[in-house]
N, C-alpha and C positions, 0 to 999 in steps of 0.2 A: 781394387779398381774395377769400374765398369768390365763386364767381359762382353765383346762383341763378336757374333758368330760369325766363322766365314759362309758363305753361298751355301745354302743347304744343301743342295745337288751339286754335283761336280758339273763346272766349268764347258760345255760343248769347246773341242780347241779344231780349229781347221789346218792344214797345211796351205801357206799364201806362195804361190810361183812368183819370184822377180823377173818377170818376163826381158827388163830390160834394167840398163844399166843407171842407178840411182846415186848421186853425191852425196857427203853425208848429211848435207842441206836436208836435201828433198827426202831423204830417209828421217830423218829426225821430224819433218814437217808431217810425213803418212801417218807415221806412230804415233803423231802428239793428236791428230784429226782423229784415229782409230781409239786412241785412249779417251780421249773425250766421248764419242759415239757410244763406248760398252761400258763405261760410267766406270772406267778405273782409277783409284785400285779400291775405292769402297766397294762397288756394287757388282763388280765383273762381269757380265752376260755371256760374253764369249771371247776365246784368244785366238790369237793367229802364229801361227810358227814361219814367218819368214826364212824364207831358204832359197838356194841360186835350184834351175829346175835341171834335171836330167837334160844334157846338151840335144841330145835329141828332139825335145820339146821347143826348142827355140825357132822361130819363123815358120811354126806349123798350124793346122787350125786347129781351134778349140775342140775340136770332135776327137780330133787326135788324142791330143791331153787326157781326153778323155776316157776315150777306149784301151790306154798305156794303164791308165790311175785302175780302170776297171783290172785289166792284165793282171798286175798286180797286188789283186785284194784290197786296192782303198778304193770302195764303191762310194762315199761318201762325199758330200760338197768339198768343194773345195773352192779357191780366191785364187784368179790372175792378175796380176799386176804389169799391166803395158802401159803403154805411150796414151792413153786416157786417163793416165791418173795426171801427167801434166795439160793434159788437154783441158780434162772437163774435173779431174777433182775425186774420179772415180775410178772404179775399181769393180770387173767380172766376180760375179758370186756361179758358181758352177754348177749345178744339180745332177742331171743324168738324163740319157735319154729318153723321149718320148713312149710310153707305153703301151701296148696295140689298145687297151680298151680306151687311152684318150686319142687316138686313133680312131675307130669306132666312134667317139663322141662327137666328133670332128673339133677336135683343139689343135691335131695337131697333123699336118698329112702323111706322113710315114714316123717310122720307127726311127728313123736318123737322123730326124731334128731332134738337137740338141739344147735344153731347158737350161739358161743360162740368161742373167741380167745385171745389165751395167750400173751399177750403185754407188751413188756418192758416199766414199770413206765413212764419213762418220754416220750414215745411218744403214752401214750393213750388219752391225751385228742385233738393233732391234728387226730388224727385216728376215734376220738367221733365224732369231728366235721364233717370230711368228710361223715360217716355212717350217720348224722341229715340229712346235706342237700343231700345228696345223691349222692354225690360227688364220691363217691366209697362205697362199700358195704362189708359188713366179707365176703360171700361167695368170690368174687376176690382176694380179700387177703389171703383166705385161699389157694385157688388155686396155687395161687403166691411161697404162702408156701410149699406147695407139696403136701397136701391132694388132693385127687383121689374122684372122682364126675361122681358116684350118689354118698354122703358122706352114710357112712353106723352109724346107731344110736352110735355106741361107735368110732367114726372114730378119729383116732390121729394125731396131728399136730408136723409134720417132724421140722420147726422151729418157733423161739419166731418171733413174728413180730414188729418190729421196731430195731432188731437184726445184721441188712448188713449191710453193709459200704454205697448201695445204695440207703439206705434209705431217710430220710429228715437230714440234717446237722440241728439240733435243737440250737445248738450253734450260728449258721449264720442267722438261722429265728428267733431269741431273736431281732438280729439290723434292721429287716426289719419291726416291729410291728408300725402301723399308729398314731399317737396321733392326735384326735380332739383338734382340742382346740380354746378358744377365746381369743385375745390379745386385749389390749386397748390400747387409744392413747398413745402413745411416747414407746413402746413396743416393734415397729416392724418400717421394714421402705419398699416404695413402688420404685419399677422401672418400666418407660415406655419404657425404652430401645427396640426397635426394634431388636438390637443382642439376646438379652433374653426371649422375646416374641416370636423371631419364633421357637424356642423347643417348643413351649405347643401346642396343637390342642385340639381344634381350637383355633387358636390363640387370646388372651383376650387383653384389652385395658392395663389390668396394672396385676403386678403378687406381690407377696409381700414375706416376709422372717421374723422371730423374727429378732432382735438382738442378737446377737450375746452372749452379757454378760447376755441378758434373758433369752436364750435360756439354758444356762447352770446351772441357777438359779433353772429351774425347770422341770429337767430332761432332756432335747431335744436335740439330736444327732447335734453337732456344728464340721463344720462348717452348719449351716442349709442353706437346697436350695431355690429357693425361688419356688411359689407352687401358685396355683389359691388362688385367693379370693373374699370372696363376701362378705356383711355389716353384721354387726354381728346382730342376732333379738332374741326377749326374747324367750326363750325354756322352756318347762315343764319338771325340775325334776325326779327322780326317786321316789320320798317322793310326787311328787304332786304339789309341790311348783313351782313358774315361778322365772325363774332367769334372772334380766334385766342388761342390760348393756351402759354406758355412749354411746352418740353420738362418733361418729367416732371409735369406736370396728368393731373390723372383725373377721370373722372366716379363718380358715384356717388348715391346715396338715401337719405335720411335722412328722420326726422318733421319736419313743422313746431311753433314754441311757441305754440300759441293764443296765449300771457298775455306772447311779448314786447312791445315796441315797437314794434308795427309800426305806417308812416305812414296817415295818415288813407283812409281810402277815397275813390279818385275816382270819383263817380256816370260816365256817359256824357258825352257835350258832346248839350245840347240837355234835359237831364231837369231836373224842378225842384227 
């Protein structure tokens, strides 16, 4: 059977604070928004660890949260979850203080503003991802938003972000997600067709495709196109473990089917 890889890179997972008190309604509603947005459980982008926060933490400002989180060696983003997620649908992405040279740049006026933006659910973990690689940053987004720079320490944000109509179509980026995968012999079938090969650059000797009733077996966007290919070789695991494969296996890239079957999402161990 098809093997399809999980996430080549591990997971980024954040800790989310339940700032306040959720039904299992409204909890089961967050999760089902959040799993949609990080394209689980095919595609995962990013996880969130749900947990009640240090009592401390409760009825204090964000700054706060923050310079505890810092205290105790988690310098890293982190998600609040308050009385805006019934409000507007959204949910605080947290970063870290302002840094003297965006200071110096005038982005932001002291070192104790605090870089944090209000995101609706389902599109904070593509928003997570672009802030890792660096692909966009809160300060541009906030701009975007309407906030006014130098931001001043209590400075407030005009709109939610991921809120416009010109945002990302999360719905249309669910069909675009890549699936690794390796097929084995009698799986998939090869064309050296010259018509077919010169779409690809640079142009490869052979290109290959699942089958069509494989494809549908186990998960994969049909009619599937056909897509480079190379020999499939033993890979190491997420556990450590090498996983090998019969002679004549290939790899290959295919879409994944949002709308298959696929098994239920597993939250983290530890989230609620």
């Amino acid at each position: 059977m098809v093997y399809l890889w999980e996430n080549l890179q591990d997971t980024t997972r954040l800790n989310a604070y339940l700032l306040i008190n959720l039904s299992d309604d409204e909890l089961k509603s967050f999760k089902k928004a959040f799993e949609f947005g990080t394209m689980a459980p095919f595609s995962t982008m990013l996880e969130l660890v749900i947990q009640k926060p240090p009592a401390d933490y409760l009825d204090k400002p964000h700054s706060y949260i923050r310079t505890k989180e810092n205290e105790a060696g988690r310098t890293g983003p982190f998600i609040l979850i308050d009385e805006q997620l019934r409000l507007k649908g959204a949910i605080w992405y947290v970063e870290s203080f302002a840094r003297t040279d965006e200071v110096e740049d005038g982005e932001a006026e002291s070192t104790e503003v605090l870089w944090k933006i209000l995101t609706k659910t389902e599109s904070v973990p593509i928003a997570s991802v672009n802030y890792e690689i660096a692909n966009m940053s809160i300060t541009e987004d906030l701009s975007n938003l309407g906030v006014d720079f130098p931001a001043p320490v209590d400075f407030e944000q005009p709109q939610v972000a991921g809120a416009s109509e010109h945002d990302l179509d999360i719905p249309s980026f669910r069909y675009e997600q890549t699936a690794y995968l390796t097929a084995y012999p009698g799986e998939y079938e090869i064309s050296t067709d010259p018509e077919v090969l010169k779409n690809f650059a640079p142009m490869p000797d052979r290109v290959c495709r699942l089958k069509e009733d494989v494809a549908k077996q186990v998960g994969i966007r049909t009619p599937t196109d056909w897509a480079f290919v190379s020999a499939a070789q033993p890979r190491q695991q997420k556990d450590g473990t090498m996983k090998e494969f019969p002679e004549g296996s290939v790899d290959i890239q295919h879409k994944y089917d949002p709308d298959f079957a696929w098994p239920p999402y597993k939250w983290p161990e530890g989230s609620l």
